[in-house]
C-alpha positions as MATLAB code, in Angstrom:
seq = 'XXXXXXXXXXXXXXXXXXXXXXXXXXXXXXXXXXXXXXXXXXXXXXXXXXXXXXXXXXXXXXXXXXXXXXXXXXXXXXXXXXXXXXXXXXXXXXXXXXXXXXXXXXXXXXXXXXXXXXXXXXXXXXXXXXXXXXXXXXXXXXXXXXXXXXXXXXXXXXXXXXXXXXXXXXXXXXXXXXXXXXXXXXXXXXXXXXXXXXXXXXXXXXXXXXXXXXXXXXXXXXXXXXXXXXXXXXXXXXXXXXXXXXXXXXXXXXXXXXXXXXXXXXXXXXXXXXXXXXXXXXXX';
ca = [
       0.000    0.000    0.000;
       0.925    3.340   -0.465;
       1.665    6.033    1.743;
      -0.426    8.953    1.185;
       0.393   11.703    4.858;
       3.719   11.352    6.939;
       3.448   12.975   10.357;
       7.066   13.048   12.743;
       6.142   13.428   15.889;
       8.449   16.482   18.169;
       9.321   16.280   21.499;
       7.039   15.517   23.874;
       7.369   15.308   27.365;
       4.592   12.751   28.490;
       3.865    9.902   26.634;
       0.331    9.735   25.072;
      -1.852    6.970   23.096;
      -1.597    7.082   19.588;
      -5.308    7.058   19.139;
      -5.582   10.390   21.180;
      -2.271   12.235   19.346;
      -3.010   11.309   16.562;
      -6.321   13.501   16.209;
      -5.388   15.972   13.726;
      -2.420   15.069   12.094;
      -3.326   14.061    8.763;
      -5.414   16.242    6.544;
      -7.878   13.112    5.539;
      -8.841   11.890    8.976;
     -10.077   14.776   10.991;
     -11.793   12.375   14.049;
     -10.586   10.029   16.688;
     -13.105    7.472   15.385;
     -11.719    7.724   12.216;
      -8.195    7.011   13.460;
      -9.196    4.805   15.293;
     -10.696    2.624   12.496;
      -7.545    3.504   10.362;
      -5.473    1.764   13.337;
      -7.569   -1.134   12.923;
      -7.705   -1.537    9.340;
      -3.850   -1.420    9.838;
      -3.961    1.634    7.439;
      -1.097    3.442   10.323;
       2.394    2.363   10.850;
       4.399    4.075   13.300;
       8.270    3.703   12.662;
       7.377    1.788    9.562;
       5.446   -1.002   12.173;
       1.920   -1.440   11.740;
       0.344    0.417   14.419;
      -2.206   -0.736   17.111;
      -4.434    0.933   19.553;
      -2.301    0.404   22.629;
       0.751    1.840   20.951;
       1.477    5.181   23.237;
       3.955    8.095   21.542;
       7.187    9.083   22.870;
       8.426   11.997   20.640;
      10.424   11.768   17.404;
       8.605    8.780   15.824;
       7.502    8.890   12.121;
       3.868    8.486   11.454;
       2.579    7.102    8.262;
      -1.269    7.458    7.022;
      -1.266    4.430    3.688;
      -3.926    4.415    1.237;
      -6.674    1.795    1.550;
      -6.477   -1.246   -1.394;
      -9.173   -0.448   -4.010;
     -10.947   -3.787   -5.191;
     -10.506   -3.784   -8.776;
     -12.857   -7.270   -8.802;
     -16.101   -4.913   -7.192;
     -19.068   -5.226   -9.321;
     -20.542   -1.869   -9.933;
     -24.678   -1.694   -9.783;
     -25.665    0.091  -13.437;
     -28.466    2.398  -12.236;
     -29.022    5.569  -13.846;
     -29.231    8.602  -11.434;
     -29.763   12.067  -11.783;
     -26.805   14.055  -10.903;
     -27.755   18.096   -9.689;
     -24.481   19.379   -9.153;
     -20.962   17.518   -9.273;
     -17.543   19.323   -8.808;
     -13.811   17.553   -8.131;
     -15.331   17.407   -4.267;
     -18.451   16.589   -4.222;
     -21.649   15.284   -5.762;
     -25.697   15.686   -4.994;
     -27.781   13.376   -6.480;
     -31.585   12.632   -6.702;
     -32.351    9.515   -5.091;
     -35.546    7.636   -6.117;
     -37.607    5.963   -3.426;
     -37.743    2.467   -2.841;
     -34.016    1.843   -3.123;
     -31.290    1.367   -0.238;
     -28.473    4.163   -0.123;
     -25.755    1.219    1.178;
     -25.584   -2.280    2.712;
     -25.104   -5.255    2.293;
     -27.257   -5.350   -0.656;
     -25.559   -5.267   -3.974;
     -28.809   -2.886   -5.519;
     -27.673    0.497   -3.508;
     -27.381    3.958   -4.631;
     -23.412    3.412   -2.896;
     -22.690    0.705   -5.715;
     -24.301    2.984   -8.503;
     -22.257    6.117   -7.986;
     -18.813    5.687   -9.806;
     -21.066    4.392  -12.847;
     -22.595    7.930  -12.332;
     -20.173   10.581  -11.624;
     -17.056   11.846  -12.922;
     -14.035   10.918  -11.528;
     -12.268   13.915   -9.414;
      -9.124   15.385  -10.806;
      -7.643   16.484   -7.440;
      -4.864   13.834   -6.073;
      -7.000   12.334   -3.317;
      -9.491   11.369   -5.290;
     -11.231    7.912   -4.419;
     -14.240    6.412   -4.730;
     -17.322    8.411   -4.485;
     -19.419    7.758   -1.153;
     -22.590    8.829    0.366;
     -22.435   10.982    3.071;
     -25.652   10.700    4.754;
     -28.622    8.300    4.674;
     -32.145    8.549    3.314;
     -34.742    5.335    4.274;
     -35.084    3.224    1.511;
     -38.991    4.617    1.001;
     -38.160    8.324    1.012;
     -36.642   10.040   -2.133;
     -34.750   13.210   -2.379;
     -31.387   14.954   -2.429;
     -28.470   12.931   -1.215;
     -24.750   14.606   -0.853;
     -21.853   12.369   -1.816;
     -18.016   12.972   -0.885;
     -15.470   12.511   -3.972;
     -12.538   12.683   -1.973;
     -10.298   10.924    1.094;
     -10.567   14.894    2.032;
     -14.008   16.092    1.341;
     -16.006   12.596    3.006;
     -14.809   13.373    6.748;
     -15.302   17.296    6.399;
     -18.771   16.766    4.890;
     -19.417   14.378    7.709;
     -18.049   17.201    9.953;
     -20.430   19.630    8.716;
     -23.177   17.499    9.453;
     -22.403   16.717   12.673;
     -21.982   20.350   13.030;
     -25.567   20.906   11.827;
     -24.277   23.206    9.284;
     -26.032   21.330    6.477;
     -29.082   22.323    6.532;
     -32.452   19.625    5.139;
     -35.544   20.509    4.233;
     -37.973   17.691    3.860;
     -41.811   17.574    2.353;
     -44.074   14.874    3.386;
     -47.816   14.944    3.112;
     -49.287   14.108    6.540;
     -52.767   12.679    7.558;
     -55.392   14.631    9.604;
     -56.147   17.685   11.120;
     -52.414   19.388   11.949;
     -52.040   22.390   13.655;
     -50.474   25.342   11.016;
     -46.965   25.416   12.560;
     -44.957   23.642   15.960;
     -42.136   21.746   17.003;
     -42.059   18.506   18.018;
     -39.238   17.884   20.661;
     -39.539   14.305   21.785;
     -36.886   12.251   22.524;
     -36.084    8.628   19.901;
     -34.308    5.534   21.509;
     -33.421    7.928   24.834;
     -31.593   10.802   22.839;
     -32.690   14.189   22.072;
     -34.913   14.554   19.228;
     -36.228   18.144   17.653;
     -38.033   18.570   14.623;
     -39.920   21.843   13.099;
     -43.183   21.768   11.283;
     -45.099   24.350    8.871;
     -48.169   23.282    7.146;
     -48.262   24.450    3.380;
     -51.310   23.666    2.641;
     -54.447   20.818    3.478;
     -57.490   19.628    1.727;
     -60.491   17.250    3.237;
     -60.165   13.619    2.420;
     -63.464   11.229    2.910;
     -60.987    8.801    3.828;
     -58.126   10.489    6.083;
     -60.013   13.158    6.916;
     -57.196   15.922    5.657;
     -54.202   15.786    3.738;
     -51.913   18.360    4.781;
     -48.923   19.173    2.411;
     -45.994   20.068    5.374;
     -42.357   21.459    5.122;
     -40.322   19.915    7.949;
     -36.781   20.715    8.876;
     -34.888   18.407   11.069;
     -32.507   19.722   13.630;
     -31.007   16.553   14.699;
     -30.449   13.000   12.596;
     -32.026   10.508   14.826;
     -32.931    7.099   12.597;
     -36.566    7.347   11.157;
     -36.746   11.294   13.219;
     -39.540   12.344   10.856;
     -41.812    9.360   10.575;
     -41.515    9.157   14.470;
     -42.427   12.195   15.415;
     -45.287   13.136   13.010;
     -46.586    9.593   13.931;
     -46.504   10.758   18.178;
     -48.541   13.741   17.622;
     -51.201   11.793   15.490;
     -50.058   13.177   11.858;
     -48.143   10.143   10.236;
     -47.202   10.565    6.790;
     -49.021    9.202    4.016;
     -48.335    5.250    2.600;
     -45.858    5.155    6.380;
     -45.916    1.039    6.957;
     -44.087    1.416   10.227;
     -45.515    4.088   11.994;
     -49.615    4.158   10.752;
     -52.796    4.795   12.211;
     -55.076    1.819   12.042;
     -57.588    1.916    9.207;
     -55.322    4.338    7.581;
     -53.069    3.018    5.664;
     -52.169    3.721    2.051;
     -50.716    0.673    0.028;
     -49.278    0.798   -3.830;
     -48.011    4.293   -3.429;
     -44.944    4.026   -1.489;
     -43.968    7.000    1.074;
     -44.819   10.483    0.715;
     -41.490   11.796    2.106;
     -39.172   13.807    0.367;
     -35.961   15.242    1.023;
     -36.278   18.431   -0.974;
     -33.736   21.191   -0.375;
     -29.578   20.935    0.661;
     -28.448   24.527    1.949;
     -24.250   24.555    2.890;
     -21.478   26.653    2.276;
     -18.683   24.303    0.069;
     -16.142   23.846    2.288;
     -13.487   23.676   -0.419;
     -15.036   26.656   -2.848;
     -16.445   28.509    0.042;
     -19.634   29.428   -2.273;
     -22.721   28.815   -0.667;
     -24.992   26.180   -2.549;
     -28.792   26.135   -1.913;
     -30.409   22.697   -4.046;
     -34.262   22.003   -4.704;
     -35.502   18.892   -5.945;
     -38.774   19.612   -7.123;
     -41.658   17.104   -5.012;
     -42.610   13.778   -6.697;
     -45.381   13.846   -9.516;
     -47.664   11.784   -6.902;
     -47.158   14.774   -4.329;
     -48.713   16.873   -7.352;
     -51.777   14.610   -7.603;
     -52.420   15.712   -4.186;
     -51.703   19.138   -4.297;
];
């Protein structure tokens, strides 16, 4: 394997894990998690030994971060996807519903990406990878890191909450115009904001409310939880329903349909819209 950052290490006067100094140091890992995986993976030699977690620092060593092996044997999954903006860093796409983003599954949006996008020109380029997830029901605007740079700031940013999501979902009866729904998921904080665009009678659901919702933390299923504990699940929802009112044949009426961010490489601040699905329109 290659060796793609070289750290040596001054003089330090108490010793200290490598895990911990480490934080940093190279330009593509920016976590401790992530060097701690890289340890792991045996991406890290220290002294030109492969590293390990208990290995502690004394001063004067010589760090090396080496390139992961690319698979040449990977099958790639030929989907066509619709690419909104690309650049050497980064990538949004429109993902459709009813398809996973990654797994263990071979048909993922993850497998269909390098089939997709242009390869970056910059000299850490690697293979294209989502950077957050969307449930396999909900379409929308996915971000994807180019790379071994861009995928851990991106994933900074959003654990900075400095990406901003916008979602649309069309909800079932009556909904109050605007609130916040602040209940925790699993034991961990939970916060989501709700405006009501607009809502029409249904001899079936009663209403049909067409509602712009912005998540302010990532909590698994956040959404479809909380609209479902205040008695407003969204439409063609097979997990969290009201009885008698489910929707089948349609999929989910969730959509992830606005990225705002400032580029963290061209500093220009990007604001994406994916327009809602044509069955949103039927509706509304």
């Amino acid at each position: 394997m290659k060796i793609s950052e070289t750290h040596i290490v001054k003089n330090i006067k108490i010793p200290i894990r490598l895990q911990e100094y480490a934080v940093g140091i190279f330009k593509t890992i920016l976590t401790k998690s992530g060097i701690k995986k890289a340890i792991k993976k045996g991406l890290i030699k220290v002294n030109g030994k492969t590293a390990t977690t208990a290995l502690y620092i004394n001063g004067g060593e010589t760090i090396n971060l080496l390139e992961p092996e690319v698979c040449l044997k990977k099958k790639y999954f030929n989907f066509p996807l619709e690419v909104l903006f690309e650049d050497d860093y980064l990538a949004i796409i429109h993902k459709p519903a009813g398809i996973l983003v990654s797994g263990n599954s071979f048909a993922t949006i993850d497998n269909a990406l390098t089939q997709n996008l242009q390869k970056s020109t910059v000299f850490n380029a690697t293979r294209p990878r989502p950077i957050h997830r969307l449930d396999y029901p909900t379409s929308g605007l996915l971000l994807i890191g180019k790379t071994t740079e861009s995928i851990p700031v991106l994933n900074q940013l959003f654990e900075k909450k400095e990406i901003q999501k916008t979602y649309h979902a069309i909800c079932i009866g009556k909904m109050e115009r605007s609130g916040e729904i602040d209940t925790p998921i699993d034991g961990k904080n939970a916060v989501t904001s709700f405006e009501v665009i607009q809502s029409v009678e249904s001899s079936r659901f009663d209403f049909l409310n067409l509602v712009k919702l912005h998540p302010k933390t990532g909590r698994k299923h956040q959404l479809r939880n909380h609209l479902f504990t205040i008695g407003n699940p969204i439409l063609g929802d097979k997990e969290y329903f009201l009885e008698n009112k489910i929707l089948k044949g349609k999929g989910l009426f969730l959509h992830a349909s606005t990225l705002t961010f400032t580029h963290p490489f061209s500093k220009k601040n990007i604001t994406l819209t994916k327009e809602l699905p044509k069955k949103f329109k039927k509706i509304f």
